[in-house]
C-alpha positions as CSV (number, residue, x, y, z in Angstrom):
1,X,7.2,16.3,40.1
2,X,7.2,18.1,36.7
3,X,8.0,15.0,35.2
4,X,5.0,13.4,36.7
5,X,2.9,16.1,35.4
6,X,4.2,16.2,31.8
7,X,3.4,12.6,31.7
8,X,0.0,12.9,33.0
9,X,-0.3,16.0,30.4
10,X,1.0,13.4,27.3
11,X,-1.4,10.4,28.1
12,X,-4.4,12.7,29.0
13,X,-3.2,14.7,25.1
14,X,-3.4,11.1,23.9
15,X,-6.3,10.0,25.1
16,X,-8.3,13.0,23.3
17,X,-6.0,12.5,20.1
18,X,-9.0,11.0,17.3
19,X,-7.2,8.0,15.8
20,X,-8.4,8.0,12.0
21,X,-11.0,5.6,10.8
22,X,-9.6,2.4,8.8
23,X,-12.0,1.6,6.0
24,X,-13.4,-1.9,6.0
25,X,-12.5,-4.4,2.9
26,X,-15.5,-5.6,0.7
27,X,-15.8,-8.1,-2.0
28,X,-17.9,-6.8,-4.3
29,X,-17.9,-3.2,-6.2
30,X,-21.8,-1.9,-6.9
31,X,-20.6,0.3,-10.2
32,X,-22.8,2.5,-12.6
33,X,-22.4,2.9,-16.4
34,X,-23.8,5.1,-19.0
35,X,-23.7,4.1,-23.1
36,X,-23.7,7.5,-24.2
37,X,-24.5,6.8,-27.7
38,X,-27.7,4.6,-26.6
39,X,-27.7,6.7,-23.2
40,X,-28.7,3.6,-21.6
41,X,-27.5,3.3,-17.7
42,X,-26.9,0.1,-16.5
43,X,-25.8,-1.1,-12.8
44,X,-23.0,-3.4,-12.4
45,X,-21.6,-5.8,-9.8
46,X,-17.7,-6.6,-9.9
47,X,-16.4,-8.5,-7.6
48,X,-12.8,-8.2,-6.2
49,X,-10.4,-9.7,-8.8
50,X,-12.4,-11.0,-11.4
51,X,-13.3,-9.0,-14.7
52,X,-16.5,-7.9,-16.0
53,X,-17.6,-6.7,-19.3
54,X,-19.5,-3.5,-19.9
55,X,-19.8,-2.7,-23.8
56,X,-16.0,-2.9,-25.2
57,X,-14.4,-2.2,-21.8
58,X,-13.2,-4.6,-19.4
59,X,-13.6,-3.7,-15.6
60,X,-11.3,-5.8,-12.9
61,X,-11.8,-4.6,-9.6
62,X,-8.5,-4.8,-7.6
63,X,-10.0,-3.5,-4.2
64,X,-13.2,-1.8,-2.4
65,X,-13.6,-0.1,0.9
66,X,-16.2,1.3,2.8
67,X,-16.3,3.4,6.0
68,X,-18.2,2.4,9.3
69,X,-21.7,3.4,9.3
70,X,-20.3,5.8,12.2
71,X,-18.7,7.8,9.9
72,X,-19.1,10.1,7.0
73,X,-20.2,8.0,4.3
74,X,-17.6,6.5,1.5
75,X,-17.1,3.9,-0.9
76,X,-13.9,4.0,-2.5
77,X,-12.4,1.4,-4.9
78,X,-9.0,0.5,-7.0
79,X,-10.1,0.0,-10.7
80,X,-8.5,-1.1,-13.8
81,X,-10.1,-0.4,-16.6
82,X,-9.2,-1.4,-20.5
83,X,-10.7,-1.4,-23.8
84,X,-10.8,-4.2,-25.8
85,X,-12.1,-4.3,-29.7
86,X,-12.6,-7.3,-31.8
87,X,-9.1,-7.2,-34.0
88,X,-7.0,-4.8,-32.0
89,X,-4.8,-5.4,-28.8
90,X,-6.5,-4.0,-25.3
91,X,-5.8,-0.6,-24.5
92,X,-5.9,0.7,-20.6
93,X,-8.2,3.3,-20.6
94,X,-8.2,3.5,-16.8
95,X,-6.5,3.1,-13.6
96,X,-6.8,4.1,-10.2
97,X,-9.0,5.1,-7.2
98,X,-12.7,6.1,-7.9
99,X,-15.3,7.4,-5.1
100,X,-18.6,6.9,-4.4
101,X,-19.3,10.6,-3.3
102,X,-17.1,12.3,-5.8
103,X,-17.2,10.5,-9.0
104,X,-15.2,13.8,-10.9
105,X,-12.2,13.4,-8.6
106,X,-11.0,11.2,-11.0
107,X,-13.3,10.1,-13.4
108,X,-12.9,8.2,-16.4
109,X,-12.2,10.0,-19.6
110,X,-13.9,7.6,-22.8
111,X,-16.0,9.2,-25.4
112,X,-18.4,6.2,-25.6
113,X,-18.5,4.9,-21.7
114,X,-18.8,6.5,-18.2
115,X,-18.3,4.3,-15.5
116,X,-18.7,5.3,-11.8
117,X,-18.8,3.7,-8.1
118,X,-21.6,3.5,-6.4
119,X,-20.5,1.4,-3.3
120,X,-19.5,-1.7,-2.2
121,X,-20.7,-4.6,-0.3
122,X,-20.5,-8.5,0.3
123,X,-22.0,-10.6,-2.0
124,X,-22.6,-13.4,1.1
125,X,-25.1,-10.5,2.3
126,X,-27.3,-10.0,-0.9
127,X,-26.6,-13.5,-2.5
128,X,-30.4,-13.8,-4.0
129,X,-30.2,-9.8,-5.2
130,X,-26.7,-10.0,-6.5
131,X,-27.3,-13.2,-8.6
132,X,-30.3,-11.2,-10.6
133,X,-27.9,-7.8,-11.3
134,X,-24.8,-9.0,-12.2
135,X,-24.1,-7.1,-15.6
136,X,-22.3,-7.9,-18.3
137,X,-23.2,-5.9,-21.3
């Protein structure tokens, strides 16, 4: 009999437990950067394993994920992040995980360049938008 009830107990305690939310993969990273000397801001698109240029750095996207819309809101992607001038070998200037709602978690530290996350999305869903903003500065 107490078996019975520490059983019932467990499953009931398991049925109540909140399972954590698994981010869904996207293909395309919505980033935002700032020239500093020009202080121009420009929005760029890079999608998942290809580079893009912004300036003298070179942005490769290595992931991007995105919570439900029934959660709290987060983009988060894996960045690498190198500098590249005419004449001298590229030089990582950044890598790791940046987020959309807390860009000075870990920010990137460059004295010319600031590049943040804005989100992340599909390019299938915007094809006729994301033609028009790709950047590559």
């Amino acid at each position: 009999m107490m078996r019975k009830a520490v059983f019932l107990a467990a499953m009931a305690l398991g049925f109540c437990v909140m399972k954590p939310v698994a981010a869904d993969p996207y293909d395309t990273v919505v980033l935002q950067g700032l020239d500093k000397v020009t202080a121009r801001v420009s929005r760029l698109e890079a999608p998942v394993g290809h580079f893009i240029r912004f300036g003298t750095l070179e942005i490769v996207a290595r992931t991007c994920d995105k919570r439900p819309p029934t959660e709290t809101p987060e983009s988060a992607a894996f960045l690498d992040i190198s500098e590249s001038k005419p004449g001298e070998a590229a030089s990582e200037v950044f890598r790791g995980w940046m987020f959309a709602s807390s860009p000075a978690l870990n920010s990137m530290e460059h004295p010319v360049y600031d590049v943040w996350v804005l989100d992340c999305k599909n390019m299938d869903s915007n094809s006729e938008e994301s033609s028009s903003s790709v950047g590559s500065e």
